[in-house]
C-alpha positions as CSV (number, residue, x, y, z in Angstrom):
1,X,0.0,0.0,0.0
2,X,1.3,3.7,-0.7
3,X,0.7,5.9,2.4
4,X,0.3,9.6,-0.1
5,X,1.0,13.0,1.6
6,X,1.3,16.3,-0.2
7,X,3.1,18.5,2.7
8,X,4.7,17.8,6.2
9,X,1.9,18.8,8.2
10,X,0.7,15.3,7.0
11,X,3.4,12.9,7.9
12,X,3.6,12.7,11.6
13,X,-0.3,11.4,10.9
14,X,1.4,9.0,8.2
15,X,3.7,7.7,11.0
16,X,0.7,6.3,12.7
17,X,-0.9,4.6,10.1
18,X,3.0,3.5,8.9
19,X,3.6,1.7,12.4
20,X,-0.2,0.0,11.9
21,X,0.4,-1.3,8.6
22,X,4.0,-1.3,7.7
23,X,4.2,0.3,4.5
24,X,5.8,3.0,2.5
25,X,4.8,6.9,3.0
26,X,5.0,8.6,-0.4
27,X,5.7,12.8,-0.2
28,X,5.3,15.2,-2.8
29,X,8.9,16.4,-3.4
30,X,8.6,20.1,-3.3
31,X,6.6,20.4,0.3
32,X,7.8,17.0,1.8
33,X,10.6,15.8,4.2
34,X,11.4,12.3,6.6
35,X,9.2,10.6,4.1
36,X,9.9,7.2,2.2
37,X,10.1,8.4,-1.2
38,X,9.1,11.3,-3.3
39,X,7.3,12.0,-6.2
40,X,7.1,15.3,-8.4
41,X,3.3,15.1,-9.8
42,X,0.9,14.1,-7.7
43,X,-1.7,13.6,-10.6
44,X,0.8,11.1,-12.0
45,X,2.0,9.5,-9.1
46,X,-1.6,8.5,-7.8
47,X,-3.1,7.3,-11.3
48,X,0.0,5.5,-11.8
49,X,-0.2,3.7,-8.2
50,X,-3.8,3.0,-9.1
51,X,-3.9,1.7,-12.4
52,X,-0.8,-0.5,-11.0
53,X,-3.7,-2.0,-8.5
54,X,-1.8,-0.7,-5.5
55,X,-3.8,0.5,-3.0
56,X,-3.7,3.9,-2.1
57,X,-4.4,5.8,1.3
58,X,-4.5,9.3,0.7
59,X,-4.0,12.0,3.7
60,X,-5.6,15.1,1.8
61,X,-9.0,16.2,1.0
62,X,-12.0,13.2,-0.3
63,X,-12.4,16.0,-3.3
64,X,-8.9,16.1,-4.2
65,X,-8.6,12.7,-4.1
66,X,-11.4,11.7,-6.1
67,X,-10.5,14.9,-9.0
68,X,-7.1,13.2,-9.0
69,X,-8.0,9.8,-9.9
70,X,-11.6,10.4,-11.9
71,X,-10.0,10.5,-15.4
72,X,-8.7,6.5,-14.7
73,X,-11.9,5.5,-13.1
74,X,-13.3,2.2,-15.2
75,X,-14.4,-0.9,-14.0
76,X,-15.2,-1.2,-9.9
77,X,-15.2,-5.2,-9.8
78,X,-11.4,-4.7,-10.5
79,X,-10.4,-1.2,-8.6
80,X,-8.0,-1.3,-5.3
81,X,-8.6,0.6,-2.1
82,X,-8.3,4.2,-2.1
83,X,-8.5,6.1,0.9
84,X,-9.2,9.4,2.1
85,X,-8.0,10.6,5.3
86,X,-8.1,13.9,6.9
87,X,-5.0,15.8,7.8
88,X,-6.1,16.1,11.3
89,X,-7.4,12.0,11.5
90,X,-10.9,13.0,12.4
91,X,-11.8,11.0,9.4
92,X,-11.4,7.9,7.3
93,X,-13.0,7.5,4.0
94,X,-12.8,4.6,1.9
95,X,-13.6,6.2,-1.4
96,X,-13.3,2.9,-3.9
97,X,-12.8,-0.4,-3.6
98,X,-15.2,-0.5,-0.3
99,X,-15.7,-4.4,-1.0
100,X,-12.4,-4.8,-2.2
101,X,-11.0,-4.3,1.6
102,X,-11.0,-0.1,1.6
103,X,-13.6,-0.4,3.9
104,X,-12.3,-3.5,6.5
105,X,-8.7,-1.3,6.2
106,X,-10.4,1.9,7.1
107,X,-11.6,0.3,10.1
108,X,-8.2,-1.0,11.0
109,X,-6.8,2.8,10.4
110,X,-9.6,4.1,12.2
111,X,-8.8,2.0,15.0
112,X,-4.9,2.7,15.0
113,X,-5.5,6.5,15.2
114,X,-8.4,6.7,17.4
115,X,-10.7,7.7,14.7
116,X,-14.2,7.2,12.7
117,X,-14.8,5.5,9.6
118,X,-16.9,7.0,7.2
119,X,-18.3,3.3,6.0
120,X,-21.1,4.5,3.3
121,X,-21.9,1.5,1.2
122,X,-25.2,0.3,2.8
123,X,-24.7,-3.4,3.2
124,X,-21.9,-2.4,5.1
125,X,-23.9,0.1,7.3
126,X,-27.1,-1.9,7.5
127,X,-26.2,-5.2,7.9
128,X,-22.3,-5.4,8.3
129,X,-21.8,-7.6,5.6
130,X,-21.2,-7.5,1.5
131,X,-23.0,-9.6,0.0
132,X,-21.1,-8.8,-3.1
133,X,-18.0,-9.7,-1.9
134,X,-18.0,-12.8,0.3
135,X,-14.5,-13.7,2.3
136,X,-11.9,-15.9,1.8
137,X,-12.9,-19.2,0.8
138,X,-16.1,-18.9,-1.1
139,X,-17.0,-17.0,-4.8
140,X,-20.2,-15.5,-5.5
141,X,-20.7,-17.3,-8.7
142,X,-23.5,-14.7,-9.9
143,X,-22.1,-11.2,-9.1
144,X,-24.7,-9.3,-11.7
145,X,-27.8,-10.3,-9.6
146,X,-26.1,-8.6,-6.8
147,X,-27.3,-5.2,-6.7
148,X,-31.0,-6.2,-7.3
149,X,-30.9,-8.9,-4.8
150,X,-29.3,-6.1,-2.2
151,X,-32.1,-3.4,-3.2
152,X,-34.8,-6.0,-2.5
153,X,-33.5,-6.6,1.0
154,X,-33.4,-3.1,1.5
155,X,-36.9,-2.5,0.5
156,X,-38.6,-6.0,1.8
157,X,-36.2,-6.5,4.8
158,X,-36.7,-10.1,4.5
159,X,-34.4,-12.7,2.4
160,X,-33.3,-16.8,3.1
161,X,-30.1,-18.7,3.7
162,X,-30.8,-22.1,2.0
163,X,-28.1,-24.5,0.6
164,X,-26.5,-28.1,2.4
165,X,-23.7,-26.4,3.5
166,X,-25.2,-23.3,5.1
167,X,-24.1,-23.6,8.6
168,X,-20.3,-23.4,7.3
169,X,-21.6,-19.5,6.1
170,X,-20.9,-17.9,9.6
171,X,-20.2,-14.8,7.8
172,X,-23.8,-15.0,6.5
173,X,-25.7,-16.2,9.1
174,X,-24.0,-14.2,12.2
175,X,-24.6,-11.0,10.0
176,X,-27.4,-8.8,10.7
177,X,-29.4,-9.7,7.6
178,X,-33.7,-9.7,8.1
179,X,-33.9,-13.4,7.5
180,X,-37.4,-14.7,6.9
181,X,-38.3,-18.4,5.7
182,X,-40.5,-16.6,3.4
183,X,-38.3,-13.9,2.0
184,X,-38.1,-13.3,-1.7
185,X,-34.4,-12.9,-2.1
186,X,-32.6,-15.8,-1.5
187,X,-28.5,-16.6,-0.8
188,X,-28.0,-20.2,-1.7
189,X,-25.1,-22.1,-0.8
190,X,-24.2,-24.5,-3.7
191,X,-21.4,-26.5,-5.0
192,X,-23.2,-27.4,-8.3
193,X,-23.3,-25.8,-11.2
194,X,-26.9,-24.3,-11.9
195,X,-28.7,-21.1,-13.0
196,X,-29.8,-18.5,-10.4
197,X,-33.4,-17.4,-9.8
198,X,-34.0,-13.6,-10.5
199,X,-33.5,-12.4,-6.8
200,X,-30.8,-15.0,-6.2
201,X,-27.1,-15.0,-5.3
202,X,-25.1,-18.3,-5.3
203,X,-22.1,-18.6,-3.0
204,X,-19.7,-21.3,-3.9
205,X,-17.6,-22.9,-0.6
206,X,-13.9,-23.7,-2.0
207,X,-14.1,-27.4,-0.9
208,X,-12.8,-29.3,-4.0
209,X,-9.5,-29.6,-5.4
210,X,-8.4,-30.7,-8.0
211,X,-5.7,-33.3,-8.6
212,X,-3.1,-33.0,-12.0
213,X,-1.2,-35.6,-13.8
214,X,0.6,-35.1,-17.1
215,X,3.4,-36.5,-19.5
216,X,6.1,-33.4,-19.5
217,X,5.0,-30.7,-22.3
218,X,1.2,-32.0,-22.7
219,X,-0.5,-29.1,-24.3
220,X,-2.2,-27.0,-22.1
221,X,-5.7,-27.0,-23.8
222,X,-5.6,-31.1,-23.5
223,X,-5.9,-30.3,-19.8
224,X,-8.1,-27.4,-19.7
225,X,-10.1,-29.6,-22.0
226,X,-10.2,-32.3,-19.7
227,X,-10.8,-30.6,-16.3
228,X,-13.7,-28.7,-17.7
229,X,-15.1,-32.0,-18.9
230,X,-15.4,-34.0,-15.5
231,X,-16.6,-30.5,-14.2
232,X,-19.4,-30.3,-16.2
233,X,-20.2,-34.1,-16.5
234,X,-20.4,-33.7,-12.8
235,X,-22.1,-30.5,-12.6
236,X,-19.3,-29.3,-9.9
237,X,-19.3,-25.7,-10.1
238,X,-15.6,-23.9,-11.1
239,X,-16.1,-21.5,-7.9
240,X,-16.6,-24.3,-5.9
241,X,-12.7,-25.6,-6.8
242,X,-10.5,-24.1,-3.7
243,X,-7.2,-25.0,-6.2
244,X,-5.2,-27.2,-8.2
245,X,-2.5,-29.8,-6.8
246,X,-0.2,-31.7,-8.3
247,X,3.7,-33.7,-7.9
248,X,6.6,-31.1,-6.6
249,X,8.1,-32.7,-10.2
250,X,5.3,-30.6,-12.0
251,X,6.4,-27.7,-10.4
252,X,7.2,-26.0,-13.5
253,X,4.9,-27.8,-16.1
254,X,2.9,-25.5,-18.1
255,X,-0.2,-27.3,-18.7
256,X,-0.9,-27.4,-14.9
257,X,-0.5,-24.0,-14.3
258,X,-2.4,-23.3,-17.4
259,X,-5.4,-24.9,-15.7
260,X,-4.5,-23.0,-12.4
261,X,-5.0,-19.8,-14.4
262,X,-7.6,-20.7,-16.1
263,X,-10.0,-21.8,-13.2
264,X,-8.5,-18.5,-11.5
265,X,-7.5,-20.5,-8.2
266,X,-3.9,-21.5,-6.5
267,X,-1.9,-23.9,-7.2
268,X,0.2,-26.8,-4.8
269,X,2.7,-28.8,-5.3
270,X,3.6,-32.2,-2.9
271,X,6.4,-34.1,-2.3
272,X,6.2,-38.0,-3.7
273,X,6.3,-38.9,0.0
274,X,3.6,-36.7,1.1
275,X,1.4,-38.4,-2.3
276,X,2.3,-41.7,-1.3
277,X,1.1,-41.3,2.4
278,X,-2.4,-41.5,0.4
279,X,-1.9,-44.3,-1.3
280,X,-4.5,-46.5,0.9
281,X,-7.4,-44.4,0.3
282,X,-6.5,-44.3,-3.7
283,X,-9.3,-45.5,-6.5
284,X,-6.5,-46.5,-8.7
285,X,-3.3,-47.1,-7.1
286,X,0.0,-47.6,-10.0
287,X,2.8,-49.8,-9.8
288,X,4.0,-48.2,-13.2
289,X,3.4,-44.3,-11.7
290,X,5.1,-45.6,-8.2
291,X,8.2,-46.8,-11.0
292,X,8.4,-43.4,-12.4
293,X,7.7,-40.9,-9.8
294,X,7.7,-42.7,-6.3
295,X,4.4,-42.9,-5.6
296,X,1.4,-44.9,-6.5
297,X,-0.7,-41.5,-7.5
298,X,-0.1,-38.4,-8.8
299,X,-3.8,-36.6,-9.8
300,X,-6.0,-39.1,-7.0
301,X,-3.4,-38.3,-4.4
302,X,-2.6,-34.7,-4.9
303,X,-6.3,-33.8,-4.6
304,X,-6.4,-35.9,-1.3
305,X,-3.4,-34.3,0.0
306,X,-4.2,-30.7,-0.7
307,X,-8.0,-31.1,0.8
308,X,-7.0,-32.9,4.0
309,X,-7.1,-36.4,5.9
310,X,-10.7,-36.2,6.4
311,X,-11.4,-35.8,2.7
312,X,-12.7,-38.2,0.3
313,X,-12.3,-39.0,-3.6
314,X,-15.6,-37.8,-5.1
315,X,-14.1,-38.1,-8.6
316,X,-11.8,-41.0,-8.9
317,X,-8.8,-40.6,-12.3
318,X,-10.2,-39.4,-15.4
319,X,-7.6,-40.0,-18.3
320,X,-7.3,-38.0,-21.8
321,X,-4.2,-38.9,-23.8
322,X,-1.6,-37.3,-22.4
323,X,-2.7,-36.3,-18.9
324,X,-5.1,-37.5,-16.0
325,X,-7.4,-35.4,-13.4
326,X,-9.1,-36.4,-10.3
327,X,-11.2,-34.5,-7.4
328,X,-11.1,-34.3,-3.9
329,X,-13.2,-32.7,-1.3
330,X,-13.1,-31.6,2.2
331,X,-15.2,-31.1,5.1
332,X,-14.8,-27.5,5.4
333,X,-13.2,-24.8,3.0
334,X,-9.6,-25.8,1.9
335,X,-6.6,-23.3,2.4
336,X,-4.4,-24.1,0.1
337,X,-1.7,-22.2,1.8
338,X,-2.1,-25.0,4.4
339,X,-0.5,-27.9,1.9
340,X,2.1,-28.3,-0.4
341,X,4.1,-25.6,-1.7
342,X,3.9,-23.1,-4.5
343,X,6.3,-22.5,-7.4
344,X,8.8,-20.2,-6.0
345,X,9.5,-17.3,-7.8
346,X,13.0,-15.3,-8.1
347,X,12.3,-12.2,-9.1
348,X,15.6,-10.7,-10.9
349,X,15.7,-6.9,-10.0
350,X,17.8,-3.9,-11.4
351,X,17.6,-1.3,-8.9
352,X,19.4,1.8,-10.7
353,X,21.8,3.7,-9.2
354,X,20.3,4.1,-6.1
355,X,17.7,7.0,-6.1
356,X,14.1,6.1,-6.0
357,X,12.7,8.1,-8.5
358,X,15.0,6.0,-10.9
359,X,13.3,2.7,-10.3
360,X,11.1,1.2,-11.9
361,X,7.5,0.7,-11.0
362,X,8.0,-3.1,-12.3
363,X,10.8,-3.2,-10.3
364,X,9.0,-1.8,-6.9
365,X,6.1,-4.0,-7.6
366,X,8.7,-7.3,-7.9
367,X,10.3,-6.2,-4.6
368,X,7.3,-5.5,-2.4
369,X,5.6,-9.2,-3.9
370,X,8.9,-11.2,-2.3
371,X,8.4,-12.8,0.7
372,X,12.7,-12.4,1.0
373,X,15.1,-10.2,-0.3
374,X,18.8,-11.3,-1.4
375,X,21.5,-8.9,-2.0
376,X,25.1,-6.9,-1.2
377,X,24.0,-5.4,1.9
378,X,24.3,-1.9,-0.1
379,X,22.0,-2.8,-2.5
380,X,19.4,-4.0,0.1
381,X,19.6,-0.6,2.3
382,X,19.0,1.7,-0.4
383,X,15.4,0.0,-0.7
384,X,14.9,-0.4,2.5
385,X,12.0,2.2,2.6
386,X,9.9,0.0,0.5
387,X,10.9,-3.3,2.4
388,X,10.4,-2.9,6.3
389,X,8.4,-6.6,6.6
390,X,10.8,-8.4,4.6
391,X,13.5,-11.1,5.4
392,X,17.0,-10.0,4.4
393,X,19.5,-12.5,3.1
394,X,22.7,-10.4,3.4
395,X,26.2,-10.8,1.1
396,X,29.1,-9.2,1.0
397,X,31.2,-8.2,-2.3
398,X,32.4,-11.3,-3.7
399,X,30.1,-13.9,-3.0
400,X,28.3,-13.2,-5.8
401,X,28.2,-17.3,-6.9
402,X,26.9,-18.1,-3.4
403,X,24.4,-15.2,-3.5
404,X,22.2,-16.3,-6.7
405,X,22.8,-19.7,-5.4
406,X,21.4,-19.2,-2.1
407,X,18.6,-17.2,-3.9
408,X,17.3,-19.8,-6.2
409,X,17.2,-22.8,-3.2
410,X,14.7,-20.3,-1.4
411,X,12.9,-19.5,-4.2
412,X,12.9,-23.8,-4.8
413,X,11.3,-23.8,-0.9
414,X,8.3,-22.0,-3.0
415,X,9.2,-18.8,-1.5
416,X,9.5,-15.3,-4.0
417,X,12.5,-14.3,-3.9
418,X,14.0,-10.9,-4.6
419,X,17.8,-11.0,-6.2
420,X,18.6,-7.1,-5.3
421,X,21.3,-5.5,-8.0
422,X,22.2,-2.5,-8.6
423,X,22.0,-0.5,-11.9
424,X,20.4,-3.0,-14.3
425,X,20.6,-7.0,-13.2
426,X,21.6,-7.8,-16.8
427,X,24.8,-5.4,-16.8
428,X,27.6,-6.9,-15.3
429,X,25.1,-8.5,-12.4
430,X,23.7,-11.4,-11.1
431,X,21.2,-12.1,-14.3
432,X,23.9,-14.2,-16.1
433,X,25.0,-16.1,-13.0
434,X,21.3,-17.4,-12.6
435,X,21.4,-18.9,-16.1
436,X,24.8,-20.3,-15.6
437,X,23.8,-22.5,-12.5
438,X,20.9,-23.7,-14.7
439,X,22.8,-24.4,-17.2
440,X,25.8,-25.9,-15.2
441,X,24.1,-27.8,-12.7
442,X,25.0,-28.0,-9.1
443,X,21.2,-27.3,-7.8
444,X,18.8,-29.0,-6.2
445,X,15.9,-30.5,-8.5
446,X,13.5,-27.6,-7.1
447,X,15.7,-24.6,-7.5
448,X,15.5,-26.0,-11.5
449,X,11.6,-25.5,-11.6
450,X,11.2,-22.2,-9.9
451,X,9.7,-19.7,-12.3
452,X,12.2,-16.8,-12.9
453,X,11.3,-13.2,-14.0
454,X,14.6,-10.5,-14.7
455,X,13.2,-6.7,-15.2
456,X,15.7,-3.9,-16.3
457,X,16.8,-1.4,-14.3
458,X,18.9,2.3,-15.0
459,X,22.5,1.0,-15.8
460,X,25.2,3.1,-14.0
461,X,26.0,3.9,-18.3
462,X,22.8,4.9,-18.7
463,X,22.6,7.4,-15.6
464,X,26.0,8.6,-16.2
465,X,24.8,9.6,-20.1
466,X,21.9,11.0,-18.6
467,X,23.4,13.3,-15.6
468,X,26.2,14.5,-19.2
469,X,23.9,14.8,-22.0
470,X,23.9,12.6,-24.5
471,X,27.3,10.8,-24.9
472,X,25.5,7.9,-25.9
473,X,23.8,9.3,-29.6
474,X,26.0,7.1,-31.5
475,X,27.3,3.7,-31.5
476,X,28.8,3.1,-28.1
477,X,30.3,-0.1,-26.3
478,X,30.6,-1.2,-22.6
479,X,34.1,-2.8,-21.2
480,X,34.9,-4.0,-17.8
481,X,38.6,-3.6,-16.8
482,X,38.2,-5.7,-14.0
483,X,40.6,-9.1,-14.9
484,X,39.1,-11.0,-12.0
485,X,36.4,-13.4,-14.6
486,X,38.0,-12.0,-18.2
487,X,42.0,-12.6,-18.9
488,X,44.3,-9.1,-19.0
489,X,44.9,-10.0,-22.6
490,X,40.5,-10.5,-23.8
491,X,40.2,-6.9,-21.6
492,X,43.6,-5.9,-24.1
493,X,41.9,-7.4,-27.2
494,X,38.5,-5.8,-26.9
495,X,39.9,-1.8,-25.7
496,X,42.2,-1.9,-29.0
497,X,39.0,-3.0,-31.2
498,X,37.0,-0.3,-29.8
499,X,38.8,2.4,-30.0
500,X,39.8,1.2,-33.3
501,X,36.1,1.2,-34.4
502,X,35.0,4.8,-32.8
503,X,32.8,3.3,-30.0
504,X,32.4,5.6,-27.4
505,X,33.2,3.7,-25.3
506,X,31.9,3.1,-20.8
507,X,34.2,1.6,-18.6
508,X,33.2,-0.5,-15.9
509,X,35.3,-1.1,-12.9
510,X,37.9,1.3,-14.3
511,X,39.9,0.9,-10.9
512,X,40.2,-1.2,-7.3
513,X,42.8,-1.0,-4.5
514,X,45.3,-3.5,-6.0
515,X,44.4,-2.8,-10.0
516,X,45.7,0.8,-11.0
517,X,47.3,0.4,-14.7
518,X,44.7,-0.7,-17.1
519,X,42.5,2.5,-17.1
520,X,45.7,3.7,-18.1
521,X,46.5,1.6,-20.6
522,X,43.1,2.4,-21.7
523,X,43.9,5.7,-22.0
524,X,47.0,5.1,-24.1
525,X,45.2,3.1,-26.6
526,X,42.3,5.7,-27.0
527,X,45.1,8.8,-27.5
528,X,46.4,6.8,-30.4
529,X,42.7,6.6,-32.3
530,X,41.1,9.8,-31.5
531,X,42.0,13.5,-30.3
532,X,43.5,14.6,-27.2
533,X,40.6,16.9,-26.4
534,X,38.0,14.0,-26.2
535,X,35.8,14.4,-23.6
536,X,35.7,12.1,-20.7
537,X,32.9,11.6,-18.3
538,X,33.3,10.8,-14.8
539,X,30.4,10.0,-12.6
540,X,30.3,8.8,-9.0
541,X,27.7,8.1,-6.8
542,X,24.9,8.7,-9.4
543,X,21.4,9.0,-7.8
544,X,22.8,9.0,-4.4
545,X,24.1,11.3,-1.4
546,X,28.0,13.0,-3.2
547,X,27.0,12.5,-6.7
548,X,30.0,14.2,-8.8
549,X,30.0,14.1,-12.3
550,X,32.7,15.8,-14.1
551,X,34.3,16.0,-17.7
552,X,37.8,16.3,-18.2
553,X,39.9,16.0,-22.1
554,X,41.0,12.9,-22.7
555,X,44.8,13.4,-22.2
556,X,44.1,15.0,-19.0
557,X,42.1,11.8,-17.4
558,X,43.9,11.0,-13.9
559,X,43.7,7.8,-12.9
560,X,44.0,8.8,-9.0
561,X,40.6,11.1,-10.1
562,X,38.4,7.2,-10.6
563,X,37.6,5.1,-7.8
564,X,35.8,2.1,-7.8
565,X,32.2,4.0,-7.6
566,X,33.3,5.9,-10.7
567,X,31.6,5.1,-14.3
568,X,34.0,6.4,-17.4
569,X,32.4,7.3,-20.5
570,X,35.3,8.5,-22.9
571,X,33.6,9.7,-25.9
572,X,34.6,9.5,-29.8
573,X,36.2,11.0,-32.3
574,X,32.7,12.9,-32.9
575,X,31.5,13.3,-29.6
576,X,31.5,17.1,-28.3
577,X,30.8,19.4,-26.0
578,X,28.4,22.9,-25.4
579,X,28.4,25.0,-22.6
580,X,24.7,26.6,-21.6
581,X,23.8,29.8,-20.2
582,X,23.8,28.4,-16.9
583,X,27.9,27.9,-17.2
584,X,26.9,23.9,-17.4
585,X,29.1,22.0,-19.7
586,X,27.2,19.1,-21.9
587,X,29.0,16.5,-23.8
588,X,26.8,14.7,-27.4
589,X,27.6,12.3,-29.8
590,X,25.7,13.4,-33.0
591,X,24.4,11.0,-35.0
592,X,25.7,12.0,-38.3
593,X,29.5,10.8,-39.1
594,X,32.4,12.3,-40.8
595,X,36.1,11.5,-39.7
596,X,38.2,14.4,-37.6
597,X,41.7,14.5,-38.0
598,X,43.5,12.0,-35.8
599,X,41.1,9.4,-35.6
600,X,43.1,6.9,-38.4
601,X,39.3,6.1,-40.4
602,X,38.4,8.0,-43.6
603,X,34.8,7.6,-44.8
């Protein structure tokens, strides 16, 4: 959630509600201070965190809030919280998303600062439940009927509760709803699949689950196809399945998380030990699947293990070509957090340089999903603004192998996992290293089958372009100098090819304590290709507290100027510089090309 404050009169409230719910306070850059992060337009900042599905609590004005966000206002069966709290905290609105949680959050918030909600949806007020939005555990299968079905309750004050599993509806039943055995609207609590009456809603308990078996790479459809067969032969209806479970081996297998997606529910994975502790109560127990897999079921006993030991087989295996699906269901609603594991996640994060405005909203989003963070410790405390409730998984510099390593085994415990770099994880970062285990082996068999996601980040080249000019207009290569992973003589080969093909050209790792010579044999090689005057950038510290950026001539570069924070961008033969009014000096690359004396190329 983004805690939104336009001035500092705002943010000792925002503290409150911070230490209640944990998350980050947001500040409008020109009037705030001691806040999280900043942003520079409000009107951008809050229809970005909204269409992004974050929710939003917002200490200003109800009015300002809802002018800010009207012109992305579309569809309120898929909107997030929002929020409005008064500067003082004599008020909490939820605004939208009211049965989306606004309004069980502004109770929470209410409660934290010793203040009123301002609860104005009338199921809510009335009757202290939303019919329109039942908890955990059960799907109203016929949402359009909703608001008639509420209007007629309002208007009759009298509706029925009927359905086999109706005392499990606490939710329902404790509410304060005008029941009446004769009432016209009527809440039914069903697990088939049927059509509702005209003043009818149909809740669906989550007490089936269903169980997945499949030859590696069956097409997805083939088991979407299947699935929706035995559903419909069976009249069980979709919101009535609580999830889909299935062998830890299947962990990454397409087709069954296909059919997870397509039903809209979780999905589990179990051990083979954990499946074969079912084997007594299987319909069709297989010495052939036992051969393959170690255990005697895959579909019958993953839906028996994900629903519970007082479960029973309601649909035994069903077979299509390639891949077989059975159902299970409990005696009460099935959490499927409660069984199994999911398919971890590493998510494979570029930070930038540091500053927050310079990361990405993908990126934010990545890092506030994981469950654990792993990183340089550096890395990990310039976000830790955004990251108070997670679990840090500290490094130090030069344990880079044992890092990614370390992050991929707790992504195979199903955990999402956030592998923190800086600048962009593909650049000289941990990206590659991910890849390399996979492709070199070494892991366990559940760090293979973890799903894996890498999103870009500001390289330290870019950021250092951008904080210059535009050094970067024209052809331009990257080089690390560092000889710890590359041989002196590949770092040799590759500086005399580029400065013998006009790249400009960014340096990585120019420098360390015990490596001091080949920036300047860098330098050496460049003087003999292009002019002595060619600018050079220097940036340190981009997007963080002593940025320095400076630009010095080529033949003037001293090495004891570049440390190991320092990016080098040495430009071409065609890159120049402009000074503005302002006394700023800019360096460009043009795009268009013709050779300058000294360079050794003639077009």
């Amino acid at each position: 959630m983004a805690i939104v404050v336009l001035n500092d009169r705002a943010v000792p409230l925002a503290k409150r509600i911070q230490s209640e719910i944990g998350d980050s306070i947001q500040g409008l850059e020109a009037r705030c201070s001691e806040v999280d992060s900043t942003f520079s337009d409000a009107k951008t900042h809050l229809q970005s965190l909204f269409k992004s599905g974050e929710p939003v609590i917002g200490i200003m004005a109800a009015g300002a809030l809802v002018r800010l966000l009207a012109p992305v206002l579309e569809d309120k069966h898929s909107e997030p919280p929002v929020i409005a709290i008064a500067e003082d905290g004599s008020s909490v609105v939820p605004l939208l998303g009211g049965h989306h949680g606004a309004n069980d959050l502004a109770r929470r918030i209410a409660i934290a600062i010793d203040s009123h909600a301002s609860i104005t949806t009338a199921g809510d007020l009335r009757f202290g439940v939303a019919l329109d939005q039942p908890p955990e555990g059960w799907t109203l299968a016929n949402p359009e009927n909703a608001k008639r079905v509420m209007a007629e309750i309002l208007d009759s004050g009298e509706v029925r509760v009927q359905g086999r599993f109706v005392n499990a509806a606490t939710w329902l039943i404790e509410s304060d709803l005008p029941f009446d055995d004769d009432g016209e609207a009527v809440l039914s609590i069903s697990e088939t699949e049927r059509d509702a009456g005209p003043l009818e809603l149909i809740y669906n308990p989550h007490r089936h689950v269903i169980g997945v078996g499949c030859e590696r790479g069956t097409d997805p459809q083939e088991v979407i196809d299947l699935a929706e067969q035995v559903l419909t032969e069976h009249s069980i209806a979709r919101g009535a399945i609580a999830g889909v479970a299935s062998i830890d081996l299947k962990a990454d297998e397409v087709a069954v998380h296909a059919l997870a997606k397509h039903l809209d529910v979780p999905v589990r994975f179990h051990s083979a030990a954990r499946l074969e502790e079912e084997t007594p109560r299987l319909v069709n127990p297989s010495d052939v699947v036992f051969s393959e897999v170690g255990c005697h079921g895959v579909s019958e006993g993953a839906a028996l293990a994900a629903t519970g030991q007082d479960s029973e087989l309601v649909l035994a295996k069903q077979k299509s070509k390639r891949a077989t699906v059975a159902i299970a269901k409990s005696q009460d609603i099935v959490d499927m957090s409660n069984e199994g594991r999911s398919r971890g996640r590493l998510f494979v994060v570029g930070i930038g340089p540091g500053q927050d405005a310079w990361r990405s909203p993908e990126v934010t989003r990545m890092v506030q999903e994981a469950s654990d963070l792993v990183g340089y410790s550096l890395y990990l405390d310039l976000i830790a603004a955004i990251t108070p409730d997670k679990t840090r998984h500290d490094f130090d510099l030069g344990k880079e192998e044992d890092r990614v390593r370390h992050a991929m085994e707790l992504a195979g415990e199903g955990k999402d996992v956030a592998l923190v770099c800086s600048g962009d994880a593909g650049i000289y970062a941990m990206a590659t290293l991910v890849f390399e285990l996979l492709a070199n082996g070494g892991l366990s068999d559940a760090a293979t089958r973890i799903g894996i996601e890498v999103s870009p980040g500001i390289s330290a080249l870019q950021a250092a372009a951008a904080r210059a000019g535009a050094p970067l207009g024209h052809d331009f290569c990257t080089i690390s100098l560092s000889d710890l992973l590359t041989p002196w003589e590949a770092i040799q080969m590759r500086v005399k090819a580029a400065a013998e093909g006009d790249f400009v050209i960014a340096f990585y790792n120019p420098v360390s304590k015990r490596r001091r010579t080949q920036l300047e044999y860098a330098k050496g090689i460049l003087l003999e290709h292009r002019p002595a005057d060619t600018p050079v950038i220097l940036a340190t510290n981009l997007g963080r507290e002593g940025e320095q950026v400076r630009v010095v001539p080529l033949e003037e570069l001293d090495i004891n100027d570049v440390d190991m924070l320092t990016v080098v961008i040495v430009g071409s033969s065609e890159t120049q510089t402009v000074e503005t009014g302002d006394g700023k000096t800019w360096v460009y690359t043009p795009r268009g090309y013709s050779a300058k004396d000294g360079t050794g190329i003639s077009v």
